[in-house]
C-alpha positions in Angstrom: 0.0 0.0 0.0 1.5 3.7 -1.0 -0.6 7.1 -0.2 0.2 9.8 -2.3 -0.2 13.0 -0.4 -0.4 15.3 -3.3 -3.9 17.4 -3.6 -4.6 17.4 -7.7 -8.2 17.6 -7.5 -9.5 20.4 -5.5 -12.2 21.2 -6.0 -13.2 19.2 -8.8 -15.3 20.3 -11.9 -17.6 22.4 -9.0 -16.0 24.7 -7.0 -18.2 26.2 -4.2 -19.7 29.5 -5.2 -17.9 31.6 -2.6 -21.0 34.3 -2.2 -18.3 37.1 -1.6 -19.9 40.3 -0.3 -22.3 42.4 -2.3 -22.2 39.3 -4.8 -19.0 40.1 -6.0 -18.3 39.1 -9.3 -14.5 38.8 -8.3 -12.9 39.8 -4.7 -9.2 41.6 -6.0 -6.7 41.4 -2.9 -3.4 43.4 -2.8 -0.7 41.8 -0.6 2.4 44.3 -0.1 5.3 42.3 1.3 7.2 44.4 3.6 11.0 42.8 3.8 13.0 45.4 4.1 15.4 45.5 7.0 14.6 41.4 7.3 16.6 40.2 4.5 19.6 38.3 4.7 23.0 41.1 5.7 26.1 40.7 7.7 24.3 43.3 10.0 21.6 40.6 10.8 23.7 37.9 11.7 23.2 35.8 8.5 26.1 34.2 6.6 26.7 36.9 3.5 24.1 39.4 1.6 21.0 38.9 0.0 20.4 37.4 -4.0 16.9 37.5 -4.2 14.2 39.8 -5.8 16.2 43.2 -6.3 17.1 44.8 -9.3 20.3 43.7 -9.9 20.7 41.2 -12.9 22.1 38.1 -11.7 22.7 38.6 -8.0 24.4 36.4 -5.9 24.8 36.1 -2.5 28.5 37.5 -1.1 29.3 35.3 1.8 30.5 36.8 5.1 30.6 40.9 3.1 27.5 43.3 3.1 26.7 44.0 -0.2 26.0 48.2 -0.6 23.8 48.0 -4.1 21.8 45.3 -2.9 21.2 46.9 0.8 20.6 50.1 -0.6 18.0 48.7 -2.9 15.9 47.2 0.1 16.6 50.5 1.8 14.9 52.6 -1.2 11.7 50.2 -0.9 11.4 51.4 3.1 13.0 55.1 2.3 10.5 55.8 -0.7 8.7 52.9 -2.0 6.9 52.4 0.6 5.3 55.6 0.6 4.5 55.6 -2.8 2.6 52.7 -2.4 1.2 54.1 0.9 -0.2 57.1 -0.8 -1.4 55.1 -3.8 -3.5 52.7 -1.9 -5.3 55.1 0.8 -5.9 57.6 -1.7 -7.8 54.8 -3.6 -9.9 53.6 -0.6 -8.4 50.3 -0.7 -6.7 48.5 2.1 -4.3 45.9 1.7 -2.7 43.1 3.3 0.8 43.7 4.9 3.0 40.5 5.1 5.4 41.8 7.7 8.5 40.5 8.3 9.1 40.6 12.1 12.4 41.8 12.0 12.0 44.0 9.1 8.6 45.5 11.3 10.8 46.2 14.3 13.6 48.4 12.0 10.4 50.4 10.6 8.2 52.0 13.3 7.1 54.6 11.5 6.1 52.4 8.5 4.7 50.0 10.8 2.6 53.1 12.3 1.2 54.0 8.4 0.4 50.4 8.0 -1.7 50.6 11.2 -3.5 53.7 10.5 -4.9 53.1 7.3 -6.4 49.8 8.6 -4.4 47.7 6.9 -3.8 44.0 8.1 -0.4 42.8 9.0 0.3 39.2 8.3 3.4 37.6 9.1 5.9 37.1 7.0 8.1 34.8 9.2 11.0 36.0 11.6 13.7 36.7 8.6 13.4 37.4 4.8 15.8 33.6 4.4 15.4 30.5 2.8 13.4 27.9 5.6 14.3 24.6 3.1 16.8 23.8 4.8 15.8 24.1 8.7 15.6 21.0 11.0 12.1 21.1 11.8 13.0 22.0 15.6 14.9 25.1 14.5 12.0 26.6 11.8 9.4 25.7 14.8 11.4 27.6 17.0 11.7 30.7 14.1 7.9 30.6 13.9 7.3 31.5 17.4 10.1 33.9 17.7 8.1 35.3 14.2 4.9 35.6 16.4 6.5 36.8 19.7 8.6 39.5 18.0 5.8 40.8 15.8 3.4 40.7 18.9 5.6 43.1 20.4 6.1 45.3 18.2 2.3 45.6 16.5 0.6 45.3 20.0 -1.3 42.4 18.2 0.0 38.6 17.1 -0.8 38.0 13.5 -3.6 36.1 12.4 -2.4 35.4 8.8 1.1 33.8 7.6 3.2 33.4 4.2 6.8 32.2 4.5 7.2 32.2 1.0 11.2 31.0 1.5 9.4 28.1 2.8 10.2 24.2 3.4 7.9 21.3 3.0 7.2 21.6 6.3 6.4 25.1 6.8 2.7 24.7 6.7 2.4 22.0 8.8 4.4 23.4 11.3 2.5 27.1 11.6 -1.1 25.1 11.3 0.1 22.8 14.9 0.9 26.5 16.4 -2.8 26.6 16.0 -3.4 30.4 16.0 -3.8 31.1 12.4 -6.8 32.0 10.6 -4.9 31.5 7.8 -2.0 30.4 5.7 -0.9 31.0 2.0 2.0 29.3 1.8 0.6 27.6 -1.9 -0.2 28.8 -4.6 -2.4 26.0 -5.8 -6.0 27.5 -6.4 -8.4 30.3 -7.1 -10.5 30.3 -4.1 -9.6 29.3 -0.3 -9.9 26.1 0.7 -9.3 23.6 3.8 -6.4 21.7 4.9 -7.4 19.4 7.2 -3.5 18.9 9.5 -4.0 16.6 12.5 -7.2 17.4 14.6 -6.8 20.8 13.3 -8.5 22.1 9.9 -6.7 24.9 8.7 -7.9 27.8 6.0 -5.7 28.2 3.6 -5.5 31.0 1.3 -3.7 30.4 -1.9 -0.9 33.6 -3.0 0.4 34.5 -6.4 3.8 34.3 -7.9 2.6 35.6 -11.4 0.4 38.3 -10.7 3.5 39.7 -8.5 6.0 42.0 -9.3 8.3 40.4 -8.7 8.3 39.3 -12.1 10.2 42.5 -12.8 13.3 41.0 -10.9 12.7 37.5 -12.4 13.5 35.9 -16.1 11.1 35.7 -17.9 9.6 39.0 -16.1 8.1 42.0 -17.0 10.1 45.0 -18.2 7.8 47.7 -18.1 4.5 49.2 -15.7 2.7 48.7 -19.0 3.5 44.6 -18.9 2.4 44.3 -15.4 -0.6 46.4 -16.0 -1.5 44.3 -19.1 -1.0 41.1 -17.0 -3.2 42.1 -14.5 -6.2 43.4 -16.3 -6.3 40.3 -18.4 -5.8 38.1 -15.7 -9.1 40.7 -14.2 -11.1 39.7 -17.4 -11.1 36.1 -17.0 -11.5 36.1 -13.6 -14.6 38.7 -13.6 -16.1 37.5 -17.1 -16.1 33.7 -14.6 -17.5 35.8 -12.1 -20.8 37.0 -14.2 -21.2 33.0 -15.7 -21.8 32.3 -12.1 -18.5 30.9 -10.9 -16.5 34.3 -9.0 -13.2 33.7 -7.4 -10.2 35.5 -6.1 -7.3 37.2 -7.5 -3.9 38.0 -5.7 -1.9 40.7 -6.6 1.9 40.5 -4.6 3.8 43.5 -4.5 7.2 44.9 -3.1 8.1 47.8 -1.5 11.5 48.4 -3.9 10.0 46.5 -6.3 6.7 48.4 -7.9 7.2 51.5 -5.8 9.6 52.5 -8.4 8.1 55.4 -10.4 8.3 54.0 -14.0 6.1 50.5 -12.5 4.0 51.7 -10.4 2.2 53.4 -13.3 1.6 50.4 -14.4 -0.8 49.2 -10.8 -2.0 53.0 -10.6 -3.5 52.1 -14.1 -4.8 48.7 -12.7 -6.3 50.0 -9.6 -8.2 52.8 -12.0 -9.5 50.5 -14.5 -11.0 48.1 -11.7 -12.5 50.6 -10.0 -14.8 51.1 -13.4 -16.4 47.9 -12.7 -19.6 46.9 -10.4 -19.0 43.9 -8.2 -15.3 44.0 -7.3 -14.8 43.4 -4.0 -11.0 44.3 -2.4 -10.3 42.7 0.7 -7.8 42.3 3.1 -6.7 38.6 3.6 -8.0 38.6 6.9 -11.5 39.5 5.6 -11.7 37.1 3.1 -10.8 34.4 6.0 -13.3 35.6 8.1 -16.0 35.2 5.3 -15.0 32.0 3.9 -14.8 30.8 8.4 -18.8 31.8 7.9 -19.5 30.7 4.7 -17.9 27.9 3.8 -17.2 26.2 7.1 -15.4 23.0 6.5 -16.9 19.4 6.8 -15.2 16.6 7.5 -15.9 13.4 5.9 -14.8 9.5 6.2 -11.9 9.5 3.3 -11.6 6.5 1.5 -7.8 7.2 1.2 -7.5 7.5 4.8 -9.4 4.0 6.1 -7.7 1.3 7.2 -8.1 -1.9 4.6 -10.9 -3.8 6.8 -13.1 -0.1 7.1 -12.5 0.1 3.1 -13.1 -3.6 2.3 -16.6 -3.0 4.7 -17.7 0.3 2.5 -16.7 -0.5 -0.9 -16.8 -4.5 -0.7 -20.1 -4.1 -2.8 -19.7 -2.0 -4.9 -18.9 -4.5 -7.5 -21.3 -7.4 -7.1 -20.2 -9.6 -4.7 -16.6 -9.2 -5.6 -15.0 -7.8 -2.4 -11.9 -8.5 -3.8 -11.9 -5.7 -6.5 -11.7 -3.2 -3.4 -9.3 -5.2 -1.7 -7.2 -4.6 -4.7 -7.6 -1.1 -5.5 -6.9 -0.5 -1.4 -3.0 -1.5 -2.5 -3.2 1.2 -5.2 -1.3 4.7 -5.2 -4.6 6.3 -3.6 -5.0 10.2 -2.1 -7.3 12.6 -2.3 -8.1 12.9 -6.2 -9.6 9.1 -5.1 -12.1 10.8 -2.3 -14.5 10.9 -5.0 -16.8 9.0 -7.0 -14.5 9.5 -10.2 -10.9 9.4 -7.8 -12.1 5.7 -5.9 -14.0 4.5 -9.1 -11.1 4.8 -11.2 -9.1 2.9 -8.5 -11.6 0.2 -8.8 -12.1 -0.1 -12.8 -7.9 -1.1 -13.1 -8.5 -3.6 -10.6 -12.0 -5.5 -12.5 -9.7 -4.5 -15.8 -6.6 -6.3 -15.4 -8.6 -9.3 -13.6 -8.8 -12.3 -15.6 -11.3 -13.4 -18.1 -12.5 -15.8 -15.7 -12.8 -13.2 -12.5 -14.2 -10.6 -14.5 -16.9 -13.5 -16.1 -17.6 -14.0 -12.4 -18.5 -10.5 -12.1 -21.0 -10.5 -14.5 -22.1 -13.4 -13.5 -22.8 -12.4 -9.5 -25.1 -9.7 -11.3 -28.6 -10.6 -10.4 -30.9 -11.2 -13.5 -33.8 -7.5 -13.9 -36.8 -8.1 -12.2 -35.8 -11.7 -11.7 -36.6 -14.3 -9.1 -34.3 -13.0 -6.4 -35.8 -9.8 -6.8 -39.2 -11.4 -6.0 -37.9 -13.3 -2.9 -36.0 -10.1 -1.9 -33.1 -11.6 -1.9 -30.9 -8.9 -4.4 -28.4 -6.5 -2.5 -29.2 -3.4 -0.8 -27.9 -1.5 -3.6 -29.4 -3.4 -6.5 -33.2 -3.7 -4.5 -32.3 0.5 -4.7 -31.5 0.8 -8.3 -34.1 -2.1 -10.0 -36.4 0.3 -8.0 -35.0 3.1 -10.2 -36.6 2.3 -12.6 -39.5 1.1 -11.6 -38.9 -2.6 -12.0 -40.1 -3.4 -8.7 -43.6 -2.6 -9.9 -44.3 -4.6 -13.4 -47.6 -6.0 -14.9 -47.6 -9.7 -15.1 -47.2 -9.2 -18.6 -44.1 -7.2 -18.2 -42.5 -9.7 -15.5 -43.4 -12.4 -18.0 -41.2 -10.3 -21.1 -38.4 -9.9 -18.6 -38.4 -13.3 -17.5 -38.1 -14.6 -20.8 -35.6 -12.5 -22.2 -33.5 -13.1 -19.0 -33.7 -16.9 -19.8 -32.9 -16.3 -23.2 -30.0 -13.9 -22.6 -28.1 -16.2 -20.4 -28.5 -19.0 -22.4 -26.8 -17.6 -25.0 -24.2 -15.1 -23.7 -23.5 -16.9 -20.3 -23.8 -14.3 -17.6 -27.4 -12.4 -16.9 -28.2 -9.1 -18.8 -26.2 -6.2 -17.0 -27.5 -2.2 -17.6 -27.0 0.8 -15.4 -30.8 1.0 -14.6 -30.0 4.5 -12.9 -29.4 5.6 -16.6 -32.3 4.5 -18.0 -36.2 4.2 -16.9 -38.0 1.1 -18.1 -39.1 1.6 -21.6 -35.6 2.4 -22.4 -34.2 -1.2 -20.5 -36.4 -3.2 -22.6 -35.2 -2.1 -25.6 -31.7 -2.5 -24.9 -32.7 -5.8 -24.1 -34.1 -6.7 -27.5 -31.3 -5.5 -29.4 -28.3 -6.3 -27.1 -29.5 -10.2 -26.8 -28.6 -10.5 -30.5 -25.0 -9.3 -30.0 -22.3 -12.1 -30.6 -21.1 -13.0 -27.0 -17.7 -11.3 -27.2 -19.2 -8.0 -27.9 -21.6 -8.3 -25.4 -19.3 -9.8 -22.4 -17.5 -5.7 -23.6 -20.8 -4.3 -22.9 -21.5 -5.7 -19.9 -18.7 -4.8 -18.5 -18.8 -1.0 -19.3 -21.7 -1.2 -17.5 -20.8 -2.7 -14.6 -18.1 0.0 -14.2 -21.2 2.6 -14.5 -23.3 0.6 -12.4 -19.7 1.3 -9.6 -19.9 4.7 -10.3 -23.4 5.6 -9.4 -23.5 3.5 -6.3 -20.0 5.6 -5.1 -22.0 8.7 -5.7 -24.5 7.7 -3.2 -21.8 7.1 -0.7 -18.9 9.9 -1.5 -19.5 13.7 -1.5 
């Protein structure tokens, strides 16, 4: 038996509609990353200068020097860039998310006291702007609470949202057991908040951006000019809101960095994108903790009895039936690669189908042949399964004139006299008019053809009976 932990379904072909405020054709939400004064220096303790997300082509890290360019970069986004962004922002009546640094937080009081005024959230953004990938888990547990203690301190508040973004595979895992978060957006995995259930605890996560984020402008391939970003973003707008109108809204992150876009030449390009959503009805721009708190009200989450999660004995007992009889077509698709994608009706009846298709001739004959015959003499004992007493019922075969019992009873005895194995059809597909035709012309098929048949229907037959068991 192997699990695969993976999440590649979501949520499916149906996502929830998310009912944002003021139905909302689309909620827009502005993260600014404040870093500055966090990342990696000399000054901080850390092993050489920071390589990441600047404006300096090719940057790497100078081990055990401070590197002038690259600090003053970082210092223009807290100098200037910040307040260009500051200004932009309140002057539009829209608040954004910080993701604060904690040490970066503490170095800029008088940012932090802007941030705070104009009712902005503040997020935290981990202890230090550094790579986590390669912390023992002990040590990045130990960073995460120094990341909530310090920024405690210094914003009179702990923070109720986090995003490592420098993260390890363990980084959400670790700040869900702290168990204080409304949220987390370490992923980037989705268009709408979902949950995660971690242990005992289920945990909202909130997914972030890496391509509606400037920092594409310090990135290969990236965007050169405000007029790329700002063409990004309103396309990216149009999808999402033309969704939004067909029923189906969702959420779109914007990232953005202090010496990143609050340089003059691109933050035309967001001042451009702020001014062309604001000519639209039904956008709704959120903090991150707002759309948290909705999604905690709206969309609480449910837990259900996973099929990839049972032991083999609690699978064996659910799914046992689901092919006729055969018990051991779930005992086999229990030692499959299953996850979540196979929490489903499609996932687990996929799992199930390579198990009855790889069987022998002779144990997939004895499939078709555990199928009771339609409206057949165990059905008038009541001796059929729970699940084929259901469907027969369907269709209504529970209730036939004599005359109609007498047609099925004879084209049941004629059927598996020739073919070998009783007449099998997905009665949930079909009402009883429909039945008895495919009877007549199916019974002429040569057997071969007909054994084919009867075994696509068998797998449908699977799949409707999961869907009465799996959300």
């Amino acid at each position: 038996m192997s699990r695969y932990i993976r999440d590649m379904r979501g949520y499916g072909a149906n996502p929830p509609h998310p009912n944002w405020p003021g139905d909302a054709k689309v909620a827009v939400q502005f993260v600014l990353n404040y870093e500055e004064g966090g990342e990696n220096c000399v000054l901080h303790g850390d092993a050489g200068s920071e390589a990441f997300l600047s404006d300096i082509p090719g940057a790497a890290q100078w081990p055990d020097q401070r590197h002038w360019n690259m600090e003053s970069i970082y210092e223009y986004g807290g100098r200037a860039g910040f307040w260009r962004l500051h200004r932009l922002f309140t002057g539009a009546d829209i608040p954004v998310t910080i993701y604060g640094v904690a040490s970066a937080l503490a170095r800029s009081p008088e940012q932090l006291a802007a941030m705070q005024s104009a009712g902005w959230e503040i997020a935290s953004h981990g202890l230090k702007w550094v790579e986590h990938k390669d912390m023992p888990e002990d040590e990045e547990r130990a960073a995460i609470a120094e990341a909530i203690r310090l920024h405690t301190e210094v914003t009179g508040a702990r923070p109720k949202g986090w995003y490592t973004g420098r993260c390890s595979v363990n980084t959400v895992r670790l700040v869900s057991e702290e168990g204080g978060f409304d949220y987390i957006s370490d992923t980037y995995d989705d268009d709408l908040p979902y949950w995660l259930e971690v242990g005992s605890r289920d945990q909202l996560i909130i997914p972030y951006t890496l391509e509606a984020n400037d920092m594409r402008f310090a990135t290969a391939p990236g965007y050169i000019t405000g007029e790329d970003f700002f063409t990004y973003l309103k396309d990216a707008f149009n999808t999402l809101y033309a969704e939004g109108q067909d029923g189906a809204p969702k959420m779109m992150s914007i990232g953005l960095h202090c010496r990143l876009i609050g340089r003059p030449g691109k933050i035309a390009g967001l001042k451009r994108f702020i001014d062309y959503i604001q000519e639209f009805d039904g956008v709704w721009c959120p903090r991150r903790i707002d759309v948290a708190r909705h999604w905690a009200e709206h969309h609480p989450h449910k837990r259900f009895e996973r099929p990839s999660q049972m032991p083999k004995d609690r699978f064996v007992e659910v799914f046992g039936g689901i092919y006729e009889h055969s018990p051991w077509i779930a005992e086999g698709a229990y030692d499959l690669e299953l996850g979540m994608a196979h929490d489903c009706a499609d996932g687990l009846g996929n799992a199930l189908a390579r198990i009855f298709r790889t069987a022998t001739r002779e144990q997939r004959l004895g499939v078709l042949q555990a199928h009771p015959d339609l409206a057949g003499k165990l059905a008038s004992a009541g001796r059929l399964t729970a699940e084929s007493t259901s469907e027969q019922a369907s269709a209504g075969l529970n209730m036939l004139t004599d005359e109609e019992r007498d047609t099925f009873t004879k084209l049941n005895t004629d059927y598996v006299e020739k073919h070998g194995f009783p007449f099998i059809i997905a009665v949930k597909d079909n009402t009883k008019t429909s039945i008895l035709a495919a009877f007549h012309d199916r019974i002429n098929n040569d057997t071969d053809t007909e054994r084919d048949t009867a075994c696509k229907q068998v797998e449908r037959i699977a799949w409707h009976r999961l869907k009465d068991i799996l959300p």
